[in-house]
C-alpha positions as CSV (number, residue, x, y, z in Angstrom):
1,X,-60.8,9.8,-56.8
2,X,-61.1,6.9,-53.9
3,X,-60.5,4.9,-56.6
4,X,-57.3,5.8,-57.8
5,X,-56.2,5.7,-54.1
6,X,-57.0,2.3,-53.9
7,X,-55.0,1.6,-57.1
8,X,-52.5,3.6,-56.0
9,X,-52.6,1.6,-52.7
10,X,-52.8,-1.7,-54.3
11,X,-49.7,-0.8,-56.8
12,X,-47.3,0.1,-53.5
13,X,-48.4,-2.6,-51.6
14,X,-47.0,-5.0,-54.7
15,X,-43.6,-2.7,-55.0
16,X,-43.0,-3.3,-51.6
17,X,-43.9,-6.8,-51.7
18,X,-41.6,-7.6,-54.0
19,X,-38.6,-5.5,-52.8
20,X,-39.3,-8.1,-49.4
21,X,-39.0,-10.7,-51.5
22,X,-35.9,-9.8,-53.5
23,X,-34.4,-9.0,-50.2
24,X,-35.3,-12.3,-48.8
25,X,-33.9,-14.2,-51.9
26,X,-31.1,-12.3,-52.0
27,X,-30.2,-13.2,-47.9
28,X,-31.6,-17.0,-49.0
29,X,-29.0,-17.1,-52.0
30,X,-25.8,-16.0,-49.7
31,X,-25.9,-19.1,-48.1
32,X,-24.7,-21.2,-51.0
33,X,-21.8,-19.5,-50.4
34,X,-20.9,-20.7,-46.7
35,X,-19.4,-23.6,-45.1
36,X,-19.6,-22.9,-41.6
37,X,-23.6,-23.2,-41.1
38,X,-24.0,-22.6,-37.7
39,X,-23.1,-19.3,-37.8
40,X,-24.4,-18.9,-41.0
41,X,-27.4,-19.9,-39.3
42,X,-27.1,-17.1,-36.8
43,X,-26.5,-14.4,-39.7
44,X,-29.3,-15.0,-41.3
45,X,-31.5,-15.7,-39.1
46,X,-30.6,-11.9,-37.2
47,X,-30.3,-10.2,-40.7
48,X,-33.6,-12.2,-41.9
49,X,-36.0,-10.9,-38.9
50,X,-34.3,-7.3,-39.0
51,X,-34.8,-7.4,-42.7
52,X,-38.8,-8.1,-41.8
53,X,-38.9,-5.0,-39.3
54,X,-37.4,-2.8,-42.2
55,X,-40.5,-4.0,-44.5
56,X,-43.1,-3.7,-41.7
57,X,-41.7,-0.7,-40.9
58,X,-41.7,0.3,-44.5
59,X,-44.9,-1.4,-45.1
60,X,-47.0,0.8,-42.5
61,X,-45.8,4.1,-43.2
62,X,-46.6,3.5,-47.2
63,X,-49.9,6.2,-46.7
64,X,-47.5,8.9,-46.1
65,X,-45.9,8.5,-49.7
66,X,-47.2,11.5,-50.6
67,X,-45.6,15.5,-50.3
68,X,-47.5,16.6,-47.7
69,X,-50.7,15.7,-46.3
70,X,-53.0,17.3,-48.1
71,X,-51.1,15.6,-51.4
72,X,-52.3,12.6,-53.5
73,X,-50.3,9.8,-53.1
74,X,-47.5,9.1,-55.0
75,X,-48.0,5.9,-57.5
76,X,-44.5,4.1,-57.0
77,X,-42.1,4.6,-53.8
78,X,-39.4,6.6,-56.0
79,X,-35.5,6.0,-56.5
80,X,-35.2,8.0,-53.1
81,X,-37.4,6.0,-50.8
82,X,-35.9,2.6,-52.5
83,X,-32.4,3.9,-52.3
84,X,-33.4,4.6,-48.1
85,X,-35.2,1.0,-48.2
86,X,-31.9,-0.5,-49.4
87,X,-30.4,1.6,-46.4
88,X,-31.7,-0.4,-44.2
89,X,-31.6,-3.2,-45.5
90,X,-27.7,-2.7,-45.3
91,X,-28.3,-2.1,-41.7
92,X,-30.4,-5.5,-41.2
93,X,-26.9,-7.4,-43.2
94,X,-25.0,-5.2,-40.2
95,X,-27.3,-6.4,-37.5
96,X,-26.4,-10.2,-38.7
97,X,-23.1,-10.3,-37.1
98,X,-24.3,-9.8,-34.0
99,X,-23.2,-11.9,-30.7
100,X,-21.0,-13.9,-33.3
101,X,-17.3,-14.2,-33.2
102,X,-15.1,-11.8,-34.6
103,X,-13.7,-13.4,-37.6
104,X,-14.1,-11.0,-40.5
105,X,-14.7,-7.8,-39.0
106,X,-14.5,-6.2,-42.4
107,X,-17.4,-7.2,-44.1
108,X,-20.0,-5.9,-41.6
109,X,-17.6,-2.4,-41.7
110,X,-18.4,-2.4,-45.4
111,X,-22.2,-2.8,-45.1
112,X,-22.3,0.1,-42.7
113,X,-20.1,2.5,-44.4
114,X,-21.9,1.8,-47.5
115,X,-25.2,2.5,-45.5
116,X,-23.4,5.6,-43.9
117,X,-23.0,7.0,-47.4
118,X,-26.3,6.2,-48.9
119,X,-27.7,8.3,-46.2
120,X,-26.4,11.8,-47.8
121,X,-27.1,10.3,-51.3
122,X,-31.6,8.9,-50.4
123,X,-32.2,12.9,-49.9
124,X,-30.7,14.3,-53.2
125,X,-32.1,11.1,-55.6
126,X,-35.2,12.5,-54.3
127,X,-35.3,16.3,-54.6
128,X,-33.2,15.4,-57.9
129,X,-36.1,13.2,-59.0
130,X,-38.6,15.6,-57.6
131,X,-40.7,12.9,-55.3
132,X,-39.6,14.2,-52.1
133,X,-42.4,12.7,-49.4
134,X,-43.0,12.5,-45.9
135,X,-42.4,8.4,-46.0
136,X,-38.8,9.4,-47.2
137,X,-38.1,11.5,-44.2
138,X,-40.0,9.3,-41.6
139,X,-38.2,6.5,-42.9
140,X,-34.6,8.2,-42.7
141,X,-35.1,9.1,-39.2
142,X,-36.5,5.5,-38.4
143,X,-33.2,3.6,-39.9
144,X,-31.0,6.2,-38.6
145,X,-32.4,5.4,-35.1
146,X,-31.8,1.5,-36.1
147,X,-28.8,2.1,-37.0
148,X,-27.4,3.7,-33.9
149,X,-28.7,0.7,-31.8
150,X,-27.2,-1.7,-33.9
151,X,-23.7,0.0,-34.9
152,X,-23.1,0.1,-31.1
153,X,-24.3,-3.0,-30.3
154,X,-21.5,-4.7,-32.8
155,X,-18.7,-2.1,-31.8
156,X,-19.5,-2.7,-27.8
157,X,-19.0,-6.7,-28.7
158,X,-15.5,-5.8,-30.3
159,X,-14.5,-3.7,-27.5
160,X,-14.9,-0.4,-29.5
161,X,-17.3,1.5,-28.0
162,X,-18.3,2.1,-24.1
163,X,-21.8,0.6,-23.1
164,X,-22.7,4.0,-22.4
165,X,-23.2,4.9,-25.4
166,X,-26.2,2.8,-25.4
167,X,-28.2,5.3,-23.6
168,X,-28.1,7.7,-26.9
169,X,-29.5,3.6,-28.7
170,X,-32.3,3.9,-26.8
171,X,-32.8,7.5,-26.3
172,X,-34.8,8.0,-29.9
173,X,-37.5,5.2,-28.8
174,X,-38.0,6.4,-25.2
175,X,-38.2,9.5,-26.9
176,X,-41.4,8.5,-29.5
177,X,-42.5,6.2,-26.3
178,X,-43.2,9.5,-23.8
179,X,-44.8,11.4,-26.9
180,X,-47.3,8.4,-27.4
181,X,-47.6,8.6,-23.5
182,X,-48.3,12.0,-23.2
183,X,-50.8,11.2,-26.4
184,X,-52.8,8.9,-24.4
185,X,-52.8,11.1,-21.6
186,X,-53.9,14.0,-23.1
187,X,-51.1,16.2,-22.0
188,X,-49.8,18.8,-24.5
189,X,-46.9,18.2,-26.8
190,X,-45.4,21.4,-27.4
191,X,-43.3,21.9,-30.7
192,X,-39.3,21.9,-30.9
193,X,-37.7,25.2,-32.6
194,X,-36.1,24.3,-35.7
195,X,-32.5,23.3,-35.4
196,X,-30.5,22.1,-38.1
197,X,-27.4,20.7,-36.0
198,X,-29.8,17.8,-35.2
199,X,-29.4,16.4,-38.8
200,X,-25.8,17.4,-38.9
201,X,-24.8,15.3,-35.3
202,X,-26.7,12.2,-36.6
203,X,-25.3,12.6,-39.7
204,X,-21.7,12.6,-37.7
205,X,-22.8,9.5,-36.0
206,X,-23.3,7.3,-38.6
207,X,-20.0,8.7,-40.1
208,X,-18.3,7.8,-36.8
209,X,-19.1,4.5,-36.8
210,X,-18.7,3.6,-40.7
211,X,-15.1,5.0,-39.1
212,X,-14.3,3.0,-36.1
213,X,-15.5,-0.2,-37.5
214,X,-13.3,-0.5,-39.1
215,X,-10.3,-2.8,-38.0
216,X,-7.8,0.0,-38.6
217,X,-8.5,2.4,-35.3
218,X,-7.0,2.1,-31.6
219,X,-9.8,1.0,-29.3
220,X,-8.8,3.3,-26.7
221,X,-9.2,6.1,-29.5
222,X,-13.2,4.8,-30.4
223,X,-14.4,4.5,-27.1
224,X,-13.2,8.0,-26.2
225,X,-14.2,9.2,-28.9
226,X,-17.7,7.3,-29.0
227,X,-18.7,9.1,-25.5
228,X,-17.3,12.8,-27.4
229,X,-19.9,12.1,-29.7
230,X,-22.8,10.9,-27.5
231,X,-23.2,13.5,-25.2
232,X,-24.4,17.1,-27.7
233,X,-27.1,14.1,-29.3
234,X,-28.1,13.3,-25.5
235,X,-28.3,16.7,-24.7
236,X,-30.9,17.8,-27.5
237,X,-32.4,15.1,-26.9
238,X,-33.2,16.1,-23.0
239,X,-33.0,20.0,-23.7
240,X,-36.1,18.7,-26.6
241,X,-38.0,16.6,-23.8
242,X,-38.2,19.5,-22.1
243,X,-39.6,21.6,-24.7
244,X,-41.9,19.2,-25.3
245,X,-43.6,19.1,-21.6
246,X,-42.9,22.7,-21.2
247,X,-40.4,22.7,-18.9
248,X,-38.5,24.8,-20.9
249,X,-39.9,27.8,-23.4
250,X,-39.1,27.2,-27.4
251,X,-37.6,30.4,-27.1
252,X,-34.8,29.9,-24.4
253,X,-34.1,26.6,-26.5
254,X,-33.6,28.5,-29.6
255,X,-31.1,30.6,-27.8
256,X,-28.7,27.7,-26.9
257,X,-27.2,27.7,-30.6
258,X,-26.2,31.0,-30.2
259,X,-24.6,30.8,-26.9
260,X,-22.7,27.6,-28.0
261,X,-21.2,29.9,-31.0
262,X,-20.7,33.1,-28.8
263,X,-19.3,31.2,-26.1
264,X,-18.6,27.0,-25.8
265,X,-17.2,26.5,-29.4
266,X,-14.1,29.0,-29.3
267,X,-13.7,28.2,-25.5
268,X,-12.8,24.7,-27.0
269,X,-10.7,26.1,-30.1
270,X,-8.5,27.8,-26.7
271,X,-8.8,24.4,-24.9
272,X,-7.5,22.2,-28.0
273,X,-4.5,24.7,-28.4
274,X,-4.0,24.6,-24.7
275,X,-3.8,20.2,-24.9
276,X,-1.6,20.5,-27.8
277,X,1.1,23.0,-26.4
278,X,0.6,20.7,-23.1
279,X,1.0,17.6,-25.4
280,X,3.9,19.0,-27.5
281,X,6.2,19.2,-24.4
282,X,6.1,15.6,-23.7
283,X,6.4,14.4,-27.1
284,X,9.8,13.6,-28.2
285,X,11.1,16.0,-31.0
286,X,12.2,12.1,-33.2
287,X,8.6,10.4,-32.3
288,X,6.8,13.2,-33.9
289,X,8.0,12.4,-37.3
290,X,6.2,13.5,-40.6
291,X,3.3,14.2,-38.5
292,X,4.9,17.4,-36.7
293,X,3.6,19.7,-39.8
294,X,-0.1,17.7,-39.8
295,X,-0.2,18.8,-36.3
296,X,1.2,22.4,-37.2
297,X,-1.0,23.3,-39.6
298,X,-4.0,21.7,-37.4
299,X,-3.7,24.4,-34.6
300,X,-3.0,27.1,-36.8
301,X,-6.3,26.5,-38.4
302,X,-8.2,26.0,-34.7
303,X,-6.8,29.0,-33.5
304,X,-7.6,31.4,-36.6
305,X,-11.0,29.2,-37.1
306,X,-10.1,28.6,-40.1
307,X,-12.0,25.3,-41.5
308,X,-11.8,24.4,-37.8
309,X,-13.7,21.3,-38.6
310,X,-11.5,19.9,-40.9
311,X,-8.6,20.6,-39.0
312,X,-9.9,18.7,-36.3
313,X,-10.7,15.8,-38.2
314,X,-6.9,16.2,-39.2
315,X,-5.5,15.9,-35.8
316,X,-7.8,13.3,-34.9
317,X,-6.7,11.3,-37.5
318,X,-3.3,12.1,-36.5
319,X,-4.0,11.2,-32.9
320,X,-5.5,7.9,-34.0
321,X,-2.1,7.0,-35.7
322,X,0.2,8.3,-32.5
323,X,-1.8,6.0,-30.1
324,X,-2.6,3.0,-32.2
325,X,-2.6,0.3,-29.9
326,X,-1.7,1.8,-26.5
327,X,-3.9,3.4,-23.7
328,X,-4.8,7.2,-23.7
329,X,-3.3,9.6,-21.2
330,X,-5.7,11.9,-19.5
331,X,-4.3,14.9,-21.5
332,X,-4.6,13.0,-24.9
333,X,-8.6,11.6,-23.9
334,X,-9.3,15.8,-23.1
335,X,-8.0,16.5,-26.5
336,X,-10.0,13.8,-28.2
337,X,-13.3,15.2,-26.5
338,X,-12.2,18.9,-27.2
339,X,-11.2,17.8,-31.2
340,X,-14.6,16.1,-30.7
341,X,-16.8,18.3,-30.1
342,X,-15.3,21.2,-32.3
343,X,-16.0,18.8,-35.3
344,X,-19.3,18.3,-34.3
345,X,-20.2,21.8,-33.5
346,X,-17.7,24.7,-35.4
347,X,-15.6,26.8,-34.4
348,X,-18.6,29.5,-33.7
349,X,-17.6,33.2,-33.3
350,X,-14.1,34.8,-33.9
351,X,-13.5,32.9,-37.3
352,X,-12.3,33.4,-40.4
353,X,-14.3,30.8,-42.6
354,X,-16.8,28.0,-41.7
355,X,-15.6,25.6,-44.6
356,X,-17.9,22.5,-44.7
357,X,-20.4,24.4,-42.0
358,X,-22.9,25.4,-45.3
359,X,-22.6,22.0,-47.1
360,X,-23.2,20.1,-43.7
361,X,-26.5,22.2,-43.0
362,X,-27.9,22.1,-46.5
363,X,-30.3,19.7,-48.6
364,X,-27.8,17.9,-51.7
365,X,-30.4,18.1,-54.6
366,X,-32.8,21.3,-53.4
């Protein structure tokens, strides 16, 4: 049995080798195809050492290949892990362009949305394939975490995003820092109740920023937004700290889902109709244009909860088109957190249908 391991070992080790070195090639290769070198230069030199973490990274976590821990390791890393390697590697190709000058703001945009998506699609290759592991999940967290350092970092240099929202960047590794800290000190780490809006906000990250970008959004709109969505992750993330150290019981945690639902969510839905009546009386009746029914049909949906997520995403949309280029009022920046936040979290009690709320929650491929 040892044996095997070994050779199971020893046939990972080469997979992983030589995915490194068809990523390296591949980063080596796309310089035939530039004339300005410098910055060339730069690119690769950023997207060549992220590209390294992703394989270290990769690289030490290979023992967990395996279903759970008591499981023999898998022999080969699986369409699912490679399809998760490749997301991050997308990431690295992100990471490139930054501190550069914004020339071509679109190709970075496509490597991130394209990372974005692969991060619903990792999970069902794997259940699909039946070679679901713990490296897979560890692996999704870890570039999700990478990628909400270095999507910010790029949108911040264009002016899209506040530097605030660096402190949800950081937030995962001081995080994993204080539980190795409390590790070394012997303290107890107490376990986090299960929540599934965790996986559904950082799935809504990466979403938002395969969005804004983009070249196509109003930069007054993103950085709004870009707090909106910062703040619930920052908040599970302290409200879990604190579970963690015991300064708060599992059980009161668990309860703040239900409160949100009972309580917070339709308090927004009234907020977001109480912005758009508010908005609606200083909006000329000839600016509204085709968007009037957009709008219309919008707060119907909020107020009845009626795919209150979609709807939301429909007047933000809508709002991103009304203000392109100019500065947010105070009224329209409320609405953009309210909209926000109801995306991110429902509509919660006093609806008529959750639409998206079950697909969001659930594991594509289970």
């Amino acid at each position: 049995m040892p044996e095997n391991q070994d050779f199971t070992q020893t046939a990972l080790k080469r997979e992983m080798h030589s995915l490194a070195a068809a990523g390296a090639a591949l980063l080596l290769i796309s310089q035939l195809f530039t004339r300005d070198w410098l910055h060339s230069g730069q690119w690769l030199l950023q997207a060549g050492l992220l590209w390294l973490y992703v394989c270290v990274v990769v690289s030490r976590r290979l023992p967990l290949n395996r279903a759970d821990e008591a499981a023999p390791l898998y022999c080969r890393l699986g369409w699912g892990n490679r399809l998760t390697i490749l997301r991050g590697g997308l990431i690295a190709l992100t990471g490139g362009f930054l501190f550069m000058p914004l020339d071509d703001p679109w190709l970075p945009a496509l490597f991130y949305t394209l990372a974005a998506l692969l991060d619903r699609v990792d999970g069902f290759v794997a259940r699909r394939s039946r070679q679901v592991s713990l490296l897979g999940n560890e692996l999704d967290i870890t570039f999700d975490a990478l990628g909400l350092l270095i999507a910010p970092l790029l949108a911040i240099s264009w002016d899209k995003l506040h530097p605030s929202y660096l402190l949800l960047s950081v937030a995962y590794y001081f995080y994993r820092w204080g539980l190795q800290a409390r590790r070394n000190r012997g303290l107890p780490i107490l376990p986090t109740p299960q929540n599934p809006l965790r996986r559904t906000l950082a799935g809504f990250q990466m979403g938002f920023f395969a969005t804004a970008l983009w070249p196509l959004l109003n930069p007054a709109l993103t950085t709004t937004a870009g707090v909106a969505f910062m703040l619930p992750v920052l908040f599970g993330f302290i409200v879990d700290w604190l579970v963690v150290c015991g300064q708060v019981s599992a059980q009161a945690a668990s309860q703040l889902p239900l409160m949100s639902s009972r309580y917070l969510q339709p308090g927004l839905r009234v907020l977001a109709l109480a912005l758009l009546s508010l908005l609606a009386t200083q909006v000329d009746g000839g600016q509204a244009g085709w968007m009037l029914l957009p709008v219309v049909i919008g707060a119907a949906c909020i107020a009845l909860g009626f795919a209150a997520r979609f709807a939301s995403l429909l007047l933000l949309v809508c709002l991103g088109w009304q203000t392109a280029g100019g500065v947010l009022s105070i009224e329209v920046a409320a609405l953009v957190f309210t909209l926000s936040w109801i995306l991110l979290l429902g509509s919660g009690h006093f609806s008529l249908w959750h639409w998206g709320d079950e697909w969001l929650a659930r594991y594509d491929g289970a």
